[in-house]
C-alpha positions as CSV (number, residue, x, y, z in Angstrom):
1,X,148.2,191.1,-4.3
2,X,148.4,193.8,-6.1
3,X,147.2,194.6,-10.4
4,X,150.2,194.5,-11.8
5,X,150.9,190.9,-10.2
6,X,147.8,189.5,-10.7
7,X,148.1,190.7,-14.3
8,X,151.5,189.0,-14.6
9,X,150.3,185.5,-12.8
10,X,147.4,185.4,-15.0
11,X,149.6,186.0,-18.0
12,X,151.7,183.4,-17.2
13,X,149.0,180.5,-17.0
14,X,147.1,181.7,-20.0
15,X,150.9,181.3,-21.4
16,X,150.7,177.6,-20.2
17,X,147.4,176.8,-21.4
18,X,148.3,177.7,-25.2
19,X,151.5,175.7,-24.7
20,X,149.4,172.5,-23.7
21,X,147.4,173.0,-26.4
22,X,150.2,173.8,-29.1
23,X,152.0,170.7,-27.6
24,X,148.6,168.5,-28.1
25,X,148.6,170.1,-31.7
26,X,144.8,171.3,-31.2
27,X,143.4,174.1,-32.7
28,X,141.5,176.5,-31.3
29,X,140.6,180.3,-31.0
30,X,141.5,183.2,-28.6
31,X,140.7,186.4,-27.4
32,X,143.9,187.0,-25.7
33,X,142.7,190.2,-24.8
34,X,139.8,188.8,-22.9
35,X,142.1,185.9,-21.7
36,X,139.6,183.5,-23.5
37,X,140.3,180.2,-25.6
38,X,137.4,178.9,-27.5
39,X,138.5,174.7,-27.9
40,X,136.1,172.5,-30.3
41,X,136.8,168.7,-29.6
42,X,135.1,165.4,-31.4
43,X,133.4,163.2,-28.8
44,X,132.5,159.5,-29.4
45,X,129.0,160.7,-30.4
46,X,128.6,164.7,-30.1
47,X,130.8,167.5,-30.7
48,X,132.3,169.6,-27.9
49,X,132.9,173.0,-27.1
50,X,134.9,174.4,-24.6
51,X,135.5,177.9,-23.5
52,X,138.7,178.0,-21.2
53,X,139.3,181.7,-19.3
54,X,141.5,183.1,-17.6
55,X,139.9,185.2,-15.0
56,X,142.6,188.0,-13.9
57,X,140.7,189.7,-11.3
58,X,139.5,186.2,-9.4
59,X,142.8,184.5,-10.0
60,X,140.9,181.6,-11.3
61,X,140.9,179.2,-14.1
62,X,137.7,178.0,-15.8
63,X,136.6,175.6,-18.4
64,X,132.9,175.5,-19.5
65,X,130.8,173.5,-22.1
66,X,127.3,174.1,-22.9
67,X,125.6,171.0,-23.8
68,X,124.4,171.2,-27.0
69,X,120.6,171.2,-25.6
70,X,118.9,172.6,-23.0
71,X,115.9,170.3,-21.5
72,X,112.2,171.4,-22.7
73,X,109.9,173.2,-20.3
74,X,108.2,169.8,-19.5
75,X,111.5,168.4,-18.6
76,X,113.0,170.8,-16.7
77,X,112.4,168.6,-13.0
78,X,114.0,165.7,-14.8
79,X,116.9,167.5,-15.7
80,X,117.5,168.6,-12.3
81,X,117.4,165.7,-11.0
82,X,119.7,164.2,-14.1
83,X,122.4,166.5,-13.3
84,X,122.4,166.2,-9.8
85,X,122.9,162.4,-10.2
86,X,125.6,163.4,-12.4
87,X,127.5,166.2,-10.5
88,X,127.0,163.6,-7.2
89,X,129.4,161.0,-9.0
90,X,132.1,163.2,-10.1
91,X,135.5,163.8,-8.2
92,X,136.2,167.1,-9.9
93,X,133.7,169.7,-11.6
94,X,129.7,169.8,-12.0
95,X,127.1,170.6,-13.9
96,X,125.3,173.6,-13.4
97,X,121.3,173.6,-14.9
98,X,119.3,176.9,-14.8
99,X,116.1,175.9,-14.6
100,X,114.2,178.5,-15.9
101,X,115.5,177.9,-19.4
102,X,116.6,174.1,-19.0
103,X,120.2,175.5,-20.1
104,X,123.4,172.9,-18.8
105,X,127.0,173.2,-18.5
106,X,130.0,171.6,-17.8
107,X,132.6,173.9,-15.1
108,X,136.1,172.8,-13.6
109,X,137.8,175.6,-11.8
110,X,141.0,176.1,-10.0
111,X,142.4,178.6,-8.0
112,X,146.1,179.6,-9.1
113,X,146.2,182.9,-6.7
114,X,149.8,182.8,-5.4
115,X,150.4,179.6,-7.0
116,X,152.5,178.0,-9.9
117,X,150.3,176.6,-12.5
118,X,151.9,174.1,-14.5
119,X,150.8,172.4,-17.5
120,X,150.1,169.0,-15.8
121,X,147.1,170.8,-13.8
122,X,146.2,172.4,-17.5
123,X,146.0,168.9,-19.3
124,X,144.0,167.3,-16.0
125,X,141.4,170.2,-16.2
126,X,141.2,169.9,-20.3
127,X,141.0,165.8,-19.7
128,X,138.8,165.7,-17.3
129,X,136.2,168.9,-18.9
130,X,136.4,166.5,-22.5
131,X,135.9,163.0,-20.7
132,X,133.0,164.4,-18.1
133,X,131.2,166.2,-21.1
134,X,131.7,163.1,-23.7
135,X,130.2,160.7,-21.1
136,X,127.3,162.7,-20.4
137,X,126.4,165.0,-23.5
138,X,125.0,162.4,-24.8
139,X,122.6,161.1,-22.8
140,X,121.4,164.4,-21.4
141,X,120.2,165.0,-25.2
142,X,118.6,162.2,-25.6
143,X,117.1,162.9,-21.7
144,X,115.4,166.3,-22.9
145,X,114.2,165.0,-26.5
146,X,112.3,161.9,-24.8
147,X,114.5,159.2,-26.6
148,X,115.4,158.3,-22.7
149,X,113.6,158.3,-19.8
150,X,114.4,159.6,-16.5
151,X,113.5,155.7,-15.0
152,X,116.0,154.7,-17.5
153,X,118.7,157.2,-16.7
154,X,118.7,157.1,-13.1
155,X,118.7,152.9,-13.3
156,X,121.7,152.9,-15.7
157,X,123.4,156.2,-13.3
158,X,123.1,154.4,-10.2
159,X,123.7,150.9,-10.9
């Protein structure tokens, strides 16, 4: 494929994702330059950020969402295991945990290389990136400040 195509196609679904946002009536920021959307949303309990990119070169979309903290040095086996239990359940994304700072986020992805992207595939992404990240946020923070134990998490995760 060549640049000017893959500049064009990635155009095109950043074009889509600002209309699915416009039509939601959510504000957010950009960087259109940078193909980037920064999306804050309320959850039932924490906040949520959301960075959406279109990456040009890769032909990919991607959401993300840091959660809002990362797990403790003396936690940091606990929240591998936490988000593993997690990422095993779900149909679509994962959490991805860097264990030498105890730092976790949310990804979905999809390919759109020599494909039409339309906004239904936009809202699933943004739905599913906002449930995911309100169902878990939560209890991932209160899994790295002690307020939960990892007994308690993995009974109530795999019940």
């Amino acid at each position: 494929m060549t640049d000017a195509k893959k500049i064009e196609q990635a155009k095109a679904v950043y074009s889509t994702i600002l209309s699915v946002l416009d039509g939601r009536g959510w504000k957010y920021d950009q960087k259109e330059e940078k193909n980037t959307i920064f999306l804050k949303l309320s959850g039932d309990d924490l906040p949520m950020d959301f960075v959406i990119r279109v990456l040009e070169e890769q032909q990919v979309i991607s959401i993300i969402s840091f959660m809002p903290t990362s797990m403790p040095e003396d936690k940091r086996v606990e929240g591998a295991i936490a988000t593993t239990i997690i990422t095993n359940k779900l149909a679509d994304g994962s959490f991805d945990y860097d264990v030498s700072d105890g730092t976790i986020m949310f990804r979905i992805t999809s390919s759109f290389k020599d494909s039409l992207i339309g906004e239904k595939l936009i809202g699933y992404m943004i739905d599913v990136s906002a449930l995911t990240v309100d169902e878990y946020n939560d209890k991932l923070f209160m899994l790295a400040k002690g307020v939960l134990s990892l007994e308690d998490f993995m009974k109530e995760q795999l019940a």
